[in-house]
N, CA, C and O atoms as a GROMACS GRO file, in nm:
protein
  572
    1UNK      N    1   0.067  -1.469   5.898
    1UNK     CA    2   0.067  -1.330   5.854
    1UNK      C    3   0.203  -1.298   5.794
    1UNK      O    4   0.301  -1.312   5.868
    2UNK      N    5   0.225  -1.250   5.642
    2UNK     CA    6   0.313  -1.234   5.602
    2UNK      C    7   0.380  -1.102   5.645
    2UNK      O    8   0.308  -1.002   5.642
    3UNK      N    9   0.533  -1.084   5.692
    3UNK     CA   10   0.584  -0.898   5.690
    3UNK      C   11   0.556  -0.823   5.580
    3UNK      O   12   0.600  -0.876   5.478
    4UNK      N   13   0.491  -0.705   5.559
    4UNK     CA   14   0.461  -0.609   5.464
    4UNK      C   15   0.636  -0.565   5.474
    4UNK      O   16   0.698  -0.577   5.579
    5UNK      N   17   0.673  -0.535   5.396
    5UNK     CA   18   0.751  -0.394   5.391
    5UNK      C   19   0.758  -0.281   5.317
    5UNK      O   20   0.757  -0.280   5.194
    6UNK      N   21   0.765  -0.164   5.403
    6UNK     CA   22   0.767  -0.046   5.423
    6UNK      C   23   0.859   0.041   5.406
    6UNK      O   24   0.910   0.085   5.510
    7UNK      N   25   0.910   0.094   5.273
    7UNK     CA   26   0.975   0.183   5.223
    7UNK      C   27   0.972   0.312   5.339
    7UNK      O   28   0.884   0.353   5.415
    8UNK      N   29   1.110   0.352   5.313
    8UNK     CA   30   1.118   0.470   5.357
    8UNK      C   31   1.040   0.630   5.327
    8UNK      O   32   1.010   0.735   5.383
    9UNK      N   33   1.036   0.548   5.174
    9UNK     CA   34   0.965   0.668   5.082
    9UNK      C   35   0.824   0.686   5.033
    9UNK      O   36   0.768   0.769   4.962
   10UNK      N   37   0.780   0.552   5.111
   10UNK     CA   38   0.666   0.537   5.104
   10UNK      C   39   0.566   0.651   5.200
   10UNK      O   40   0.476   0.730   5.175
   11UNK      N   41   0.662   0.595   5.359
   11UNK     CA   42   0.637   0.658   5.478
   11UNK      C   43   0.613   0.867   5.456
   11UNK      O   44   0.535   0.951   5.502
   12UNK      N   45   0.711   0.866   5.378
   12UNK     CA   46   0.790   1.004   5.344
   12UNK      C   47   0.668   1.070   5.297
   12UNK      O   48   0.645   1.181   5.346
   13UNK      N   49   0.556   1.004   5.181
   13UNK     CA   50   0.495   1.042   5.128
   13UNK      C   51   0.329   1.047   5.226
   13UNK      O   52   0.267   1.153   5.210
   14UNK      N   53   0.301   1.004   5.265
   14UNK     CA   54   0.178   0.991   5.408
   14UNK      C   55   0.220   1.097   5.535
   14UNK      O   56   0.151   1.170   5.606
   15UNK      N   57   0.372   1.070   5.527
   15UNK     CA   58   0.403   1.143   5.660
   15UNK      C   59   0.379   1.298   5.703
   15UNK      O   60   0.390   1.315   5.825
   16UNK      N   61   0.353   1.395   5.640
   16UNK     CA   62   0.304   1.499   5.629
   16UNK      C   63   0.149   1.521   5.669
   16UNK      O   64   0.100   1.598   5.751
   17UNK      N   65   0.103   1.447   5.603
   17UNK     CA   66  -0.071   1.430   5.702
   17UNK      C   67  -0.095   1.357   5.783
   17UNK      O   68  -0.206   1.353   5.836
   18UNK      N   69   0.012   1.272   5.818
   18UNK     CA   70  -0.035   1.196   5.977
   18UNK      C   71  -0.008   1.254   6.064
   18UNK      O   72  -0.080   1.246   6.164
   19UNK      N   73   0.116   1.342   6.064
   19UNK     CA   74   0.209   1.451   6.165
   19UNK      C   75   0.143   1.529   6.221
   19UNK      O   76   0.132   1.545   6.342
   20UNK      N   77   0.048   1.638   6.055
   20UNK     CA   78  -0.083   1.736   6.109
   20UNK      C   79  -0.210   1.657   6.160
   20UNK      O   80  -0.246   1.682   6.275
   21UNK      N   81  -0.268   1.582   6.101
   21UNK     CA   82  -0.345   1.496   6.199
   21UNK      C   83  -0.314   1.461   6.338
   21UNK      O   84  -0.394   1.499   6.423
   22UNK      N   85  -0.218   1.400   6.371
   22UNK     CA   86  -0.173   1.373   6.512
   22UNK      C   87  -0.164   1.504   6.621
   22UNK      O   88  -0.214   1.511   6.733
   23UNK      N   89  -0.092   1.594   6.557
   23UNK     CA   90  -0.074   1.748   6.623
   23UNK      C   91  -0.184   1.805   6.628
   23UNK      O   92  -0.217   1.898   6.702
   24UNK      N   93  -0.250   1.747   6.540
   24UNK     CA   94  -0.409   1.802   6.580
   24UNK      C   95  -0.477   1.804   6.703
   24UNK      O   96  -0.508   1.882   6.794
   25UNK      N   97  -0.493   1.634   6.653
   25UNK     CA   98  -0.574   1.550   6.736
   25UNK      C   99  -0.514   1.552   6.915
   25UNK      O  100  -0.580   1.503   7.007
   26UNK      N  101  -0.374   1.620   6.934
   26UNK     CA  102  -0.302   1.616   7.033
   26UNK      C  103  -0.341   1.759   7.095
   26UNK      O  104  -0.370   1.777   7.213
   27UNK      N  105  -0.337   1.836   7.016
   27UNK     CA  106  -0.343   1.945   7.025
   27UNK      C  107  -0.179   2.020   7.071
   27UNK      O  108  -0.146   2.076   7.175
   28UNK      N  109  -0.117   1.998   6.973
   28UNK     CA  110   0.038   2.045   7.019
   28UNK      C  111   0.058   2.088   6.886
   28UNK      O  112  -0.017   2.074   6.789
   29UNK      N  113   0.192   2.155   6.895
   29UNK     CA  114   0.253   2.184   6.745
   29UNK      C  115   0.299   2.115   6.658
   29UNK      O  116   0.357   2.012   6.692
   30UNK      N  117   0.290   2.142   6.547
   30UNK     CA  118   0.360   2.069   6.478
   30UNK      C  119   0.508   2.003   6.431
   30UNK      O  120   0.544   1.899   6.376
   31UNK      N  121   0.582   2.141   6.492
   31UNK     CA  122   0.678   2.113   6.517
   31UNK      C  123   0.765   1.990   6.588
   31UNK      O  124   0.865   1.924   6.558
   32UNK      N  125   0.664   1.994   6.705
   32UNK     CA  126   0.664   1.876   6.828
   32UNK      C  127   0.682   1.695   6.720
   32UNK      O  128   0.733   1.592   6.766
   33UNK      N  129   0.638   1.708   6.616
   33UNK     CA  130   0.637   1.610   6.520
   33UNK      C  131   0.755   1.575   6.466
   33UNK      O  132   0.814   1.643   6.382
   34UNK      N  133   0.797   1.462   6.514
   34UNK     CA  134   0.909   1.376   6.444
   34UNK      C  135   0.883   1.230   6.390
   34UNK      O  136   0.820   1.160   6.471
   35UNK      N  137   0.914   1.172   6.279
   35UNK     CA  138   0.838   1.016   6.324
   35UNK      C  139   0.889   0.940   6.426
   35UNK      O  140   0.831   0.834   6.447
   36UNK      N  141   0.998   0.973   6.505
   36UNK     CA  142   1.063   0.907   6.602
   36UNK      C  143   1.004   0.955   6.721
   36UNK      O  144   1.065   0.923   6.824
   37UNK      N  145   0.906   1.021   6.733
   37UNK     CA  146   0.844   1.087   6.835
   37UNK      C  147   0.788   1.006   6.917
   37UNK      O  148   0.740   0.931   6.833
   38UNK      N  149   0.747   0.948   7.046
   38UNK     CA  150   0.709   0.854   7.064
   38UNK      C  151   0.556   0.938   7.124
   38UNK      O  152   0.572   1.047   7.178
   39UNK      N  153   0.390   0.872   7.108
   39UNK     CA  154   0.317   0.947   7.177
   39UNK      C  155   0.282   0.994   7.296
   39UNK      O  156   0.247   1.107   7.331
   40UNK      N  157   0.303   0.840   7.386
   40UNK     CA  158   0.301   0.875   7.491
   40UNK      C  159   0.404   0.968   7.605
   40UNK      O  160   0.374   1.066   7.673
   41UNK      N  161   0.493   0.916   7.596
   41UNK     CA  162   0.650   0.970   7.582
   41UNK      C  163   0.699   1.115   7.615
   41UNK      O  164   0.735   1.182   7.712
   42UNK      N  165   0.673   1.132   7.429
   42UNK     CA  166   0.728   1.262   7.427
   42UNK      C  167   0.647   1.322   7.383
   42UNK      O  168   0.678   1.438   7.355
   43UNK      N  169   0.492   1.273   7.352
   43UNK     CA  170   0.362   1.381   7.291
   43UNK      C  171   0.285   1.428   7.418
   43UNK      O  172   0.224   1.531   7.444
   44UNK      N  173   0.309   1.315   7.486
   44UNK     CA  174   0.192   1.350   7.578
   44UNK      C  175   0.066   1.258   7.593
   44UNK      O  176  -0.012   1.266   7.688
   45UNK      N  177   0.054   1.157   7.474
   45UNK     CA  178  -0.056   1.166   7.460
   45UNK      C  179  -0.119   1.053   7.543
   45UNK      O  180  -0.038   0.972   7.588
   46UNK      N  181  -0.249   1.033   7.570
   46UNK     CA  182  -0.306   0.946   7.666
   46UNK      C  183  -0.412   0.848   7.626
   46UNK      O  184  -0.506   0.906   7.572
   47UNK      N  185  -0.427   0.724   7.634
   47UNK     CA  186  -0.499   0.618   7.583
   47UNK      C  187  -0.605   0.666   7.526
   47UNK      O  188  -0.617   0.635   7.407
   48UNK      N  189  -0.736   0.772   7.599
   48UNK     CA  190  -0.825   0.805   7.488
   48UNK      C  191  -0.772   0.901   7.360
   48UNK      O  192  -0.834   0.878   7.256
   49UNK      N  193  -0.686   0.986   7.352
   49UNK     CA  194  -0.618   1.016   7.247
   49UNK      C  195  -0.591   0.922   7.145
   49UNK      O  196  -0.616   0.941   7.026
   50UNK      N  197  -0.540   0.821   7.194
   50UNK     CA  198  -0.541   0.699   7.073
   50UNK      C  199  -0.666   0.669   7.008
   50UNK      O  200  -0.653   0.589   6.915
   51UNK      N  201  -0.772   0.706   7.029
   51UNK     CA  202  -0.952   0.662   6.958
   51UNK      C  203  -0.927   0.793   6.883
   51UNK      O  204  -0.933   0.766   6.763
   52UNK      N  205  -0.904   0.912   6.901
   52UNK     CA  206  -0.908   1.021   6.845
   52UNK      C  207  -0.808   1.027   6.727
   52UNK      O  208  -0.836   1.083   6.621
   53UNK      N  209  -0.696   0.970   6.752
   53UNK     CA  210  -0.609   0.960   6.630
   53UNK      C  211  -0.650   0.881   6.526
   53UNK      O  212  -0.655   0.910   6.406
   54UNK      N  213  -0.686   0.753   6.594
   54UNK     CA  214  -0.741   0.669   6.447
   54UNK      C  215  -0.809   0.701   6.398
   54UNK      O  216  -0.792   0.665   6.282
   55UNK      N  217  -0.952   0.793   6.415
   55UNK     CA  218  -1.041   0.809   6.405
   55UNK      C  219  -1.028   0.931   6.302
   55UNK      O  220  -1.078   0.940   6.190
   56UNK      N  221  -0.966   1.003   6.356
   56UNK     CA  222  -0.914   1.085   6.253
   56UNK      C  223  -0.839   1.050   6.132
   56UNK      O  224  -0.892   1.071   6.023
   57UNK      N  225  -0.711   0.995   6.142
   57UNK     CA  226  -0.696   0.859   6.018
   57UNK      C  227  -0.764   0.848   5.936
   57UNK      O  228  -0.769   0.897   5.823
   58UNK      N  229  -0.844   0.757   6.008
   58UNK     CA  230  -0.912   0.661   5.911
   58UNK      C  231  -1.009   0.756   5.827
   58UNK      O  232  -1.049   0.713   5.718
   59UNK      N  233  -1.052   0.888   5.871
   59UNK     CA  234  -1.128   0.966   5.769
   59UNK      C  235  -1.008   1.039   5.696
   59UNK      O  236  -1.046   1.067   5.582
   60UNK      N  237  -0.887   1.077   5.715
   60UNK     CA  238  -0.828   1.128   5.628
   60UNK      C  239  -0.770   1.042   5.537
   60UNK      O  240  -0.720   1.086   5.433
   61UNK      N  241  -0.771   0.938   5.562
   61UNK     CA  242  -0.691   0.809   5.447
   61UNK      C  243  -0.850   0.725   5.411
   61UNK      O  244  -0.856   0.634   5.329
   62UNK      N  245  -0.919   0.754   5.456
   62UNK     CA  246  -1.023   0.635   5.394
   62UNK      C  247  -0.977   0.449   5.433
   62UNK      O  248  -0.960   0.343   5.372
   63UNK      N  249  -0.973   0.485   5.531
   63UNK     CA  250  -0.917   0.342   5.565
   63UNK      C  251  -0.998   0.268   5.701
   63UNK      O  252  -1.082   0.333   5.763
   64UNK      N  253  -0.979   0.190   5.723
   64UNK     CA  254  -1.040   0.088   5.886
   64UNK      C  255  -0.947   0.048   5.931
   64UNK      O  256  -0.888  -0.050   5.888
   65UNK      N  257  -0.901   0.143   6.067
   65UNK     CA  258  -0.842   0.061   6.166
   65UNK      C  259  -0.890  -0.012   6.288
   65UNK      O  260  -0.887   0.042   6.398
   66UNK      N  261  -0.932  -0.130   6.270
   66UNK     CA  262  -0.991  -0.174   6.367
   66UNK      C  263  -0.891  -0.146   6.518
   66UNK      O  264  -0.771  -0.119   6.513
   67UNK      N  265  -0.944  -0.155   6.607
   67UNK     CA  266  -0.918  -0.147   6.766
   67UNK      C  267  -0.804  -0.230   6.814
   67UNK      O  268  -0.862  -0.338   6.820
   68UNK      N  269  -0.669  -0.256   6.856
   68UNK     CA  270  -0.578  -0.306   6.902
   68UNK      C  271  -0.466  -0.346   6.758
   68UNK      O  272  -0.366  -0.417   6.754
   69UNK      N  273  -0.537  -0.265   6.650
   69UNK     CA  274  -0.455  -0.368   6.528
   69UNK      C  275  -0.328  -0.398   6.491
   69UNK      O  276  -0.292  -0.492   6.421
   70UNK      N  277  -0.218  -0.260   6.575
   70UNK     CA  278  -0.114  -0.242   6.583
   70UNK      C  279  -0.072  -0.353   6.667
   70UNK      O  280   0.008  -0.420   6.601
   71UNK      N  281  -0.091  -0.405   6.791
   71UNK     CA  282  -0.065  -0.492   6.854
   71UNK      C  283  -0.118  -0.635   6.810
   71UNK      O  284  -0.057  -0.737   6.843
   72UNK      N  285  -0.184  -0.638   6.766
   72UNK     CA  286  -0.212  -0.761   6.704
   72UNK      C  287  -0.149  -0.814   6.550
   72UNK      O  288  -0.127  -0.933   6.529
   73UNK      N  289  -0.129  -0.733   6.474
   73UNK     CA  290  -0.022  -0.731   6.374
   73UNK      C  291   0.122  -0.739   6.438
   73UNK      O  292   0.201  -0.811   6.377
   74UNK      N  293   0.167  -0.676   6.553
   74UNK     CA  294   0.307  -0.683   6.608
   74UNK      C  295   0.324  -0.883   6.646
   74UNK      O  296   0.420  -0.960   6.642
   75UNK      N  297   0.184  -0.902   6.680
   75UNK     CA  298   0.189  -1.029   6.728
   75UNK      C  299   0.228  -1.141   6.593
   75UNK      O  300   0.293  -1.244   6.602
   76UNK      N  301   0.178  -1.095   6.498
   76UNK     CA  302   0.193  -1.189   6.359
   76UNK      C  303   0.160  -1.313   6.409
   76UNK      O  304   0.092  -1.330   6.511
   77UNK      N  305   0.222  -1.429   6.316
   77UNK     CA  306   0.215  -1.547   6.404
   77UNK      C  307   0.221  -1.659   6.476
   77UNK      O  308   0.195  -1.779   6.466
   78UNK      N  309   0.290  -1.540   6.595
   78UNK     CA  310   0.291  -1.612   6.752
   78UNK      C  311   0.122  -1.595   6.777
   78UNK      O  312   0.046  -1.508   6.736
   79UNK      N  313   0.098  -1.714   6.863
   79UNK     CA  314  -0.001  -1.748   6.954
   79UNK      C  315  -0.028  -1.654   7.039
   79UNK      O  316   0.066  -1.580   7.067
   80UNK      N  317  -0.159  -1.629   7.104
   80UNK     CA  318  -0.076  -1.539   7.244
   80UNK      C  319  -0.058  -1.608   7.356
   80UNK      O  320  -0.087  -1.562   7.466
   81UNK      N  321  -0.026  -1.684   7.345
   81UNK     CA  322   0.050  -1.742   7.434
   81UNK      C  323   0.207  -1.755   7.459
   81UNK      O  324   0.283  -1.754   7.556
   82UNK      N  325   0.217  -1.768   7.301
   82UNK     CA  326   0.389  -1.797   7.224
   82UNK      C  327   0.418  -1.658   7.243
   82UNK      O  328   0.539  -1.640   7.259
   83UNK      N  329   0.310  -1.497   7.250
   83UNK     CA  330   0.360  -1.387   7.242
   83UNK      C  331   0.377  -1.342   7.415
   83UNK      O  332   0.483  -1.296   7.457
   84UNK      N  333   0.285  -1.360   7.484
   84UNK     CA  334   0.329  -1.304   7.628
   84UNK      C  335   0.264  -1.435   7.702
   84UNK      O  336   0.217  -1.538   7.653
   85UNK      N  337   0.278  -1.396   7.823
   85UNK     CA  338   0.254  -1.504   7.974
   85UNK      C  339   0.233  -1.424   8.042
   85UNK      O  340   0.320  -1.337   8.039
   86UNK      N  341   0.129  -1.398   8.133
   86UNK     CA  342   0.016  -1.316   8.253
   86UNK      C  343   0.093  -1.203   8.204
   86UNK      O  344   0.183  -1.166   8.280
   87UNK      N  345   0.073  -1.116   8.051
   87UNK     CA  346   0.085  -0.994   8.079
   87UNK      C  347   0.196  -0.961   8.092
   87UNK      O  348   0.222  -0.869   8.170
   88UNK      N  349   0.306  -1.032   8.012
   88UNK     CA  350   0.446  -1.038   8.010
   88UNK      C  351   0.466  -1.032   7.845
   88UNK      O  352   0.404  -1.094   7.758
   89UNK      N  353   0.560  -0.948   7.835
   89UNK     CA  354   0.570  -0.990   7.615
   89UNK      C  355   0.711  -1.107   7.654
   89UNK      O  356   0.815  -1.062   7.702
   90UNK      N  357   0.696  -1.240   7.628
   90UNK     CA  358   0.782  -1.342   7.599
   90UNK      C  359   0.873  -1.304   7.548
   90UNK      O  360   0.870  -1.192   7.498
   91UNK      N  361   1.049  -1.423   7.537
   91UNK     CA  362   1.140  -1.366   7.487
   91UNK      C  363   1.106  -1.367   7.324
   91UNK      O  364   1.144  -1.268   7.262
   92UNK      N  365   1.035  -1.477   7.248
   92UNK     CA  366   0.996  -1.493   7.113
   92UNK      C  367   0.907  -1.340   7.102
   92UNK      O  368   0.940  -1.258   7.016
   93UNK      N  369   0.811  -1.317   7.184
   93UNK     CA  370   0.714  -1.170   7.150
   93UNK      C  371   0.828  -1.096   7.176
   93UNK      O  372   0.839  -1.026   7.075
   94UNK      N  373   0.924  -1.070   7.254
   94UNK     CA  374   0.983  -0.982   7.218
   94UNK      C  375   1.072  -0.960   7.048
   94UNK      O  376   1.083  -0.890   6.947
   95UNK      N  377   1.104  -1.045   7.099
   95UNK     CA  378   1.178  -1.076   6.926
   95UNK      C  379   1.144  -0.989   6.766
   95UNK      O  380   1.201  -0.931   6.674
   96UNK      N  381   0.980  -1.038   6.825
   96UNK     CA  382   0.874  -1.033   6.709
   96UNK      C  383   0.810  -0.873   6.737
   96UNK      O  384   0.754  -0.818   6.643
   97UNK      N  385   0.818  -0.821   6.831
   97UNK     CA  386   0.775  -0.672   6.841
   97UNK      C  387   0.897  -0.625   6.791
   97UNK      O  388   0.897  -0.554   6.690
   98UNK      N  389   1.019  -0.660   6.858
   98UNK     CA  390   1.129  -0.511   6.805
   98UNK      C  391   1.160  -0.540   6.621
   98UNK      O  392   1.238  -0.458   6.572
   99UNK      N  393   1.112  -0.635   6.533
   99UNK     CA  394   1.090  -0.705   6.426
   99UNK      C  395   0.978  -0.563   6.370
   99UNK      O  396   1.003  -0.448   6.333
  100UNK      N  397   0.880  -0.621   6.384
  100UNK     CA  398   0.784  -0.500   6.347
  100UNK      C  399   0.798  -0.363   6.412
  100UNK      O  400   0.796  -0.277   6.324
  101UNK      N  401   0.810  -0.318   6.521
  101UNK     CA  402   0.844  -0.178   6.544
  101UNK      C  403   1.010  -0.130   6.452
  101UNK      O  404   1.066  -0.021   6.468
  102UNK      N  405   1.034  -0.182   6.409
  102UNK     CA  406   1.175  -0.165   6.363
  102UNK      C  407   1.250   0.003   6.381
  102UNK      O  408   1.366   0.044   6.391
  103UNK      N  409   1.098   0.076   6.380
  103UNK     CA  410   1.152   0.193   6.382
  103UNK      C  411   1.114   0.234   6.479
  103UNK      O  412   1.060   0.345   6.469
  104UNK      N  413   1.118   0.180   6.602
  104UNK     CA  414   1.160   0.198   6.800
  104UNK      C  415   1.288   0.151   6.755
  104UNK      O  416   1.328   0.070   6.670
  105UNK      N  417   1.375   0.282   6.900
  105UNK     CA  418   1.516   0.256   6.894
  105UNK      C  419   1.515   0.120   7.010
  105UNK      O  420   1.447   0.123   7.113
  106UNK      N  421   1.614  -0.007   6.967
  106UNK     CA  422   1.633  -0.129   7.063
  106UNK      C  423   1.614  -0.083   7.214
  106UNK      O  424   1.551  -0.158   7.289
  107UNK      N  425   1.680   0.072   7.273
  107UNK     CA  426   1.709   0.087   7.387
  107UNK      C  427   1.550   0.132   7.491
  107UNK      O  428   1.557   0.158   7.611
  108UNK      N  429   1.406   0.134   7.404
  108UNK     CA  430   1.347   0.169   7.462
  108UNK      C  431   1.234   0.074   7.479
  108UNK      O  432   1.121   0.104   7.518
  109UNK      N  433   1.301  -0.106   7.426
  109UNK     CA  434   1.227  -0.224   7.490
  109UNK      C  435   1.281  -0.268   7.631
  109UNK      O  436   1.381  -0.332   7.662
  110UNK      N  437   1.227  -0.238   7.671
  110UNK     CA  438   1.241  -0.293   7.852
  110UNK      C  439   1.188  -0.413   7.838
  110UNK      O  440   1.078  -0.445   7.794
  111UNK      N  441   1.328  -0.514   7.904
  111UNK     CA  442   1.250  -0.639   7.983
  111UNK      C  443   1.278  -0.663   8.100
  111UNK      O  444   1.395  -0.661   8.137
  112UNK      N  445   1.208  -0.682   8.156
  112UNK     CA  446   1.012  -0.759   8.094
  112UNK      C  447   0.982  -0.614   8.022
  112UNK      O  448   1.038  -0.504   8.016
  113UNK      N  449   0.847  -0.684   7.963
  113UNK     CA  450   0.784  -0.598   7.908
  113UNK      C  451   0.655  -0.624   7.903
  113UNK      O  452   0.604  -0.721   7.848
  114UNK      N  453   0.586  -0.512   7.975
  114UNK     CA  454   0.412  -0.536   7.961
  114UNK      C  455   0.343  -0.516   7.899
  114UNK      O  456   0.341  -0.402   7.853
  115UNK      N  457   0.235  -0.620   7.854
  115UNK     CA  458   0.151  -0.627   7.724
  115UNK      C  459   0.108  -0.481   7.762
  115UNK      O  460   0.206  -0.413   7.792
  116UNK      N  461   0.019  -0.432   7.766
  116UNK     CA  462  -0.003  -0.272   7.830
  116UNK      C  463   0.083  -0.214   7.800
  116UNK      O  464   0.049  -0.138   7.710
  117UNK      N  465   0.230  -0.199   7.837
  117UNK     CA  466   0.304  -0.063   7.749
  117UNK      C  467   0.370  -0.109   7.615
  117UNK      O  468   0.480  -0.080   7.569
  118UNK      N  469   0.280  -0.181   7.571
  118UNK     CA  470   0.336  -0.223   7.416
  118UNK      C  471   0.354  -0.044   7.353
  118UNK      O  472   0.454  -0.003   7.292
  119UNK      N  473   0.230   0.042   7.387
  119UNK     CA  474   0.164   0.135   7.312
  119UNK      C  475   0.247   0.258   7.371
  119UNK      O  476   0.212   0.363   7.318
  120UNK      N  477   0.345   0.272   7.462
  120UNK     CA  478   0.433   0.336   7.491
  120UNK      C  479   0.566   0.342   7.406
  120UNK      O  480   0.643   0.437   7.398
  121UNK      N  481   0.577   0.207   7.337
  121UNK     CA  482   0.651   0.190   7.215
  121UNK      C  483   0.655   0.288   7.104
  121UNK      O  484   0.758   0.329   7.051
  122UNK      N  485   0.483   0.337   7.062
  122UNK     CA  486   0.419   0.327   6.928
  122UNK      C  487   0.488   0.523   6.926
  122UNK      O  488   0.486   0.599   7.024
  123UNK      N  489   0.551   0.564   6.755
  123UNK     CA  490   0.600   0.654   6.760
  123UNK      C  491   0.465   0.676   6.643
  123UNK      O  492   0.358   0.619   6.623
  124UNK      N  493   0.552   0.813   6.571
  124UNK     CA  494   0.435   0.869   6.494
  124UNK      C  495   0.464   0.796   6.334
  124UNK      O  496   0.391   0.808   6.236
  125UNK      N  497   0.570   0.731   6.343
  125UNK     CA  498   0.622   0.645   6.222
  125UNK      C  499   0.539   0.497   6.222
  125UNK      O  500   0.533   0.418   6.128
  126UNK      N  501   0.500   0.489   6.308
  126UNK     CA  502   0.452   0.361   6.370
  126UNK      C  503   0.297   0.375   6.306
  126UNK      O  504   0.248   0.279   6.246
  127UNK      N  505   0.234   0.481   6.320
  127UNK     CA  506   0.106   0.505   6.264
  127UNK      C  507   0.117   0.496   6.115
  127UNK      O  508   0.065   0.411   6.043
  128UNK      N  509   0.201   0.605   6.077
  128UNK     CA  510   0.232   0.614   5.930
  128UNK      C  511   0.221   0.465   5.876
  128UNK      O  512   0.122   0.432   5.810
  129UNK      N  513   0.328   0.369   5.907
  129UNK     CA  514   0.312   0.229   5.876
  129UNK      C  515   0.240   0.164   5.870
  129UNK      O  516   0.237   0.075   5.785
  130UNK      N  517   0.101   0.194   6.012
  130UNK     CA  518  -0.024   0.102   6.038
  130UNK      C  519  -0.097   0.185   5.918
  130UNK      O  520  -0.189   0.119   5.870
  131UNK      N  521  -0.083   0.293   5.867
  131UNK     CA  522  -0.220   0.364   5.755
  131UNK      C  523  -0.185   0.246   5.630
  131UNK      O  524  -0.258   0.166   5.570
  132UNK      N  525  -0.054   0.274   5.623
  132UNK     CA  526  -0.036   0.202   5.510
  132UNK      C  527  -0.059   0.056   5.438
  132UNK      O  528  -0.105   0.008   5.334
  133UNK      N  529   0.010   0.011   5.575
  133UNK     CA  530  -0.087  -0.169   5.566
  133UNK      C  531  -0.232  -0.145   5.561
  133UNK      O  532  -0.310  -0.225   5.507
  134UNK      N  533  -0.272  -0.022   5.623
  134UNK     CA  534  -0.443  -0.057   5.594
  134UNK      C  535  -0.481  -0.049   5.434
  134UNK      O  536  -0.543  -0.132   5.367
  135UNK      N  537  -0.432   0.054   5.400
  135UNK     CA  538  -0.409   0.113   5.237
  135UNK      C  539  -0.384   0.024   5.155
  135UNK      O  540  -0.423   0.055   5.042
  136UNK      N  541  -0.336  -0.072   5.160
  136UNK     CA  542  -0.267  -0.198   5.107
  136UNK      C  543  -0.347  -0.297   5.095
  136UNK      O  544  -0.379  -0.331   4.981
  137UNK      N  545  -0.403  -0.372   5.216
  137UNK     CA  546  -0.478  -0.429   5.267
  137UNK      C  547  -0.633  -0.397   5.205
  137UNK      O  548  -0.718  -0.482   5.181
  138UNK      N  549  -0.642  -0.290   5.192
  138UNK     CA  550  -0.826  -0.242   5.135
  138UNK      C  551  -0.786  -0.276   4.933
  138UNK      O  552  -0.870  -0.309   4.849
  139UNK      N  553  -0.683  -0.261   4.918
  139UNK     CA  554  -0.634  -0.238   4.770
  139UNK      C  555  -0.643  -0.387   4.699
  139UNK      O  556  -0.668  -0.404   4.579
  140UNK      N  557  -0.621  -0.482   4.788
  140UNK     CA  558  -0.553  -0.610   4.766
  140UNK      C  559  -0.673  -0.670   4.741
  140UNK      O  560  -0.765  -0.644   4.820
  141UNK      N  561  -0.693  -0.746   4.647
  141UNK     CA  562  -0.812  -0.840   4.558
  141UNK      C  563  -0.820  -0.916   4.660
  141UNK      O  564  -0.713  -0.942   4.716
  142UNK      N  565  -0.979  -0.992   4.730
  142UNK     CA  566  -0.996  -1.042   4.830
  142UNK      C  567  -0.965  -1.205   4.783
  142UNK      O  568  -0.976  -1.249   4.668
  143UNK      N  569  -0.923  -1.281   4.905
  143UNK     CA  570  -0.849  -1.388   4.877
  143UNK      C  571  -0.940  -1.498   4.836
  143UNK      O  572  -0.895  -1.608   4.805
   0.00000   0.00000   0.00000
């Protein structure tokens, strides 16, 4: 899996309807919206909230996010094996998450780190990014 990269200004331009989507789907203000925001964190928000966000997404961008894709893209490719051990993110998975989260600050990977709070990571910049690879990804002449 090759790294996409992700302009700042790319983000800049999506980021306005993922923010109101999310604040929606959260049911909080908008204000409450930063892309550094983290969901669980500092939104509030709680694992079924995450079906509700994509879901919403994916009808406002016209896109498919399949189910875990953020974490499975963070994985690129490492194995999962090469990425965690019983539910552990490895020192290489670590590597390779703070790589793709780029925009999580370093200080809020804890190690260890459990496959499970990968998604405690995920900010509202983090979505913005996953629309876009999808956007990209649907655009791109099939191989």
């Amino acid at each position: 899996m090759t790294e996409v990269n992700i302009s700042k200004e790319e983000i800049a331009t999506i980021y306005p309807q993922v923010a109101a989507t999310m604040a929606d789907a959260l049911g909080c203000d908008a204000d409450k919206m930063t892309p550094t925001a983290r969901l669980i964190d500092d939104l509030g928000a709680e694992s079924i909230d995450f079906l509700d966000i994509v879901f919403r997404l994916e009808r406002a961008f016209k896109v498919k996010i399949p189910r875990g894709r953020i974490v499975e893209e963070a994985r690129g490719d490492l194995s999962e094996a090469e990425f965690e051990k019983s539910g552990i993110v490895t020192e290489a998975g670590m590597v390779r998450l703070k790589s793709f989260l780029s925009e999580v600050p370093p200080e809020h990977f804890k190690s260890p780190m459990k496959v499970a709070d990968i998604p405690r990571l995920f900010t509202v910049e983090t979505f913005c990014k996953m629309v876009l690879r999808q956007q990209r990804a649907a655009a791109a002449p099939p191989a």
